[in-house]
C-alpha positions as CSV (number, residue, x, y, z in Angstrom):
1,X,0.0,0.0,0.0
2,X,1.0,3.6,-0.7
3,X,1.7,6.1,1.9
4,X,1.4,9.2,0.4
5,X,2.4,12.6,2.7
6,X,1.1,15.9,2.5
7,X,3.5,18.6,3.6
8,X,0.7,21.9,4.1
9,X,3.6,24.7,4.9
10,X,3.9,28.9,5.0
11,X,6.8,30.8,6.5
12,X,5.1,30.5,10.0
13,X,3.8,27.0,10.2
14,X,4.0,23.0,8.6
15,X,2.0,20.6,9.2
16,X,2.9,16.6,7.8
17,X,-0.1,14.2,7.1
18,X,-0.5,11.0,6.0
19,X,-2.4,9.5,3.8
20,X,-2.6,5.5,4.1
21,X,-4.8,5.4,1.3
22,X,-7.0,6.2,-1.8
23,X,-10.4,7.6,-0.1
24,X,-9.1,7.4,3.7
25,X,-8.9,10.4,5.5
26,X,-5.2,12.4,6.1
27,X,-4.1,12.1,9.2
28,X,-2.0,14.5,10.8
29,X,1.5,13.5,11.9
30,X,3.4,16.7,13.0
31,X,3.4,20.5,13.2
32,X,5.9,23.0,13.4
33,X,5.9,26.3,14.2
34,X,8.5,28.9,13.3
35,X,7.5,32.1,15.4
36,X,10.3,34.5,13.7
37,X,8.2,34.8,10.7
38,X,5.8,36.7,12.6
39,X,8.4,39.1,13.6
40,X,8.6,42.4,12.8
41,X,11.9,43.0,10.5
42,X,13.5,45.2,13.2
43,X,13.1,42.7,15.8
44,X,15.0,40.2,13.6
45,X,18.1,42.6,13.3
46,X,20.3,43.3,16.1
47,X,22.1,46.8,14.0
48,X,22.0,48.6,10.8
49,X,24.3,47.2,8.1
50,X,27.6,48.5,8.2
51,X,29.9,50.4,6.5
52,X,32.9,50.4,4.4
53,X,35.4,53.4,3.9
54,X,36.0,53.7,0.0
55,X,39.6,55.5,0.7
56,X,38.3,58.8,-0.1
57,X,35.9,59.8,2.0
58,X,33.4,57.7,0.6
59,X,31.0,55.1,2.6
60,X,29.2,52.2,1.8
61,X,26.8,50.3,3.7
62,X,27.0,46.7,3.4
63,X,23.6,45.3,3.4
64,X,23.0,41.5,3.0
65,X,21.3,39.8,-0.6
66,X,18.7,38.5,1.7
67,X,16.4,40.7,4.2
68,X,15.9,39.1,7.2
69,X,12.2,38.2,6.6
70,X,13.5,36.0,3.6
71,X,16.2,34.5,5.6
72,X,14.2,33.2,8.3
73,X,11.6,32.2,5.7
74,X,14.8,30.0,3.6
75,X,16.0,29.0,6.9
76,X,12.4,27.0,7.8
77,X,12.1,25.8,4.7
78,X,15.7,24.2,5.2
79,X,14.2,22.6,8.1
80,X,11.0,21.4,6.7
81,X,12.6,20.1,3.9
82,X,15.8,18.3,6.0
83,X,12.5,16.3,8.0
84,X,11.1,15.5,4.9
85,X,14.4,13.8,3.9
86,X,14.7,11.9,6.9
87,X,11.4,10.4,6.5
88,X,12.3,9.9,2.7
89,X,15.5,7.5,3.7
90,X,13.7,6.1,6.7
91,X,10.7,4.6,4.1
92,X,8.1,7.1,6.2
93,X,6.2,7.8,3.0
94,X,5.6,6.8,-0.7
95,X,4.8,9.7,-2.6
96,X,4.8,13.5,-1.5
97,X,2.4,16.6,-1.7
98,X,3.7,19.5,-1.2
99,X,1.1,22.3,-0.4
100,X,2.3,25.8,0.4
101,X,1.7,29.4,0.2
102,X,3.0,30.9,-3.3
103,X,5.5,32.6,-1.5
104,X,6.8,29.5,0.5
105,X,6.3,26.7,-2.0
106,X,9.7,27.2,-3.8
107,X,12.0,28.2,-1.0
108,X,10.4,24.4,0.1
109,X,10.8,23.5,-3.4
110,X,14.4,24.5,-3.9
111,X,15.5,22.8,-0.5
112,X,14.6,19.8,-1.0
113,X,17.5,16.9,-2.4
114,X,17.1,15.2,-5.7
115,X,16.1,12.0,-4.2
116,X,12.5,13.8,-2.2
117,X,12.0,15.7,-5.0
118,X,11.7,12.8,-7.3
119,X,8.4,11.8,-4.6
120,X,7.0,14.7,-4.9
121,X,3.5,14.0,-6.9
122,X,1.8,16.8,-6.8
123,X,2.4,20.6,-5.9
124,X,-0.4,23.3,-4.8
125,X,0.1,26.9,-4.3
126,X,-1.9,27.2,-1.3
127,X,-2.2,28.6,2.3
128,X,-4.1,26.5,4.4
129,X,-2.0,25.5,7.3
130,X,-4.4,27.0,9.7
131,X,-7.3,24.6,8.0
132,X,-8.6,21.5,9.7
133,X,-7.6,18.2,8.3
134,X,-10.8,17.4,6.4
135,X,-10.9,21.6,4.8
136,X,-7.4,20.8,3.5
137,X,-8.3,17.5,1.7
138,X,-11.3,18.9,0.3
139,X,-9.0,21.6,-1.7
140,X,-6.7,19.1,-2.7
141,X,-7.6,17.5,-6.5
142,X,-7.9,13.5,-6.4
143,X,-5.1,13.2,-8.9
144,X,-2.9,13.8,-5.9
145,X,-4.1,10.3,-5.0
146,X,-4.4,8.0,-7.4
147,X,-6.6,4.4,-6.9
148,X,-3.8,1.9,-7.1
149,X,-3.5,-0.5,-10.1
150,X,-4.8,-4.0,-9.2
């Protein structure tokens, strides 16, 4: 039988379900919560960016590639995706669904390894980590869960 999981993720929260089966209900597994996305971008910086003499009077700030928000945001998707990995080599799950808000679903996307990504069935640009179990299945499209072949 097919275990399928259903990763439902935003910068601020993921949740893992299961699916044992065609028709059965998803049953959740875990959540996580990352609280630093909430944060207000000041409160995730300890100082303005510094700043570099040019030799001739001349300053420049240094300011990162990535704001904070974003980091925090790449940072839990690291971690969602490293728990999806571990389940993926310790034979936790089948076939993966990956449903996150637009803005979340390829920092996820582009954290996962080859080998979870090659799971991944089915991909929806949703928020609806704050959805009961049974709200969330009803948005998701049965092609995400095949009938097996007999």
């Amino acid at each position: 039988m097919s275990r399928t999981w259903v990763v439902v993720a935003n910068s601020g929260a993921a949740r893992v379900f299961v699916v044992p089966g065609p028709g059965e209900p998803m049953r959740e597994l875990e959540a996580f919560a990352h609280p630093e996305a909430r944060l207000a971008e000041r409160a995730l910086t300890s100082d303005l960016p510094g700043s570099v003499s040019g030799g001739r009077g001349e300053h420049h700030a240094l300011q990162s590639r990535v704001g904070p928000k974003e980091h925090e945001a790449i940072s839990f998707a690291k971690f969602v995706a490293d728990r999806i990995e571990r389940a993926r080599t310790g034979h936790e799950f089948d076939r993966l669904v990956l449903v996150a808000a637009p803005s979340f679903l390829g920092r996820l996307r582009a954290a996962l390894g080859d080998d979870a990504r090659r799971l991944v069935d089915g991909e929806l640009d949703l928020d609806v980590v704050k959805l009961a179990p049974a709200e969330i299945r009803k948005r998701l499209p049965d092609s995400f869960f095949p009938e097996p072949v007999r």
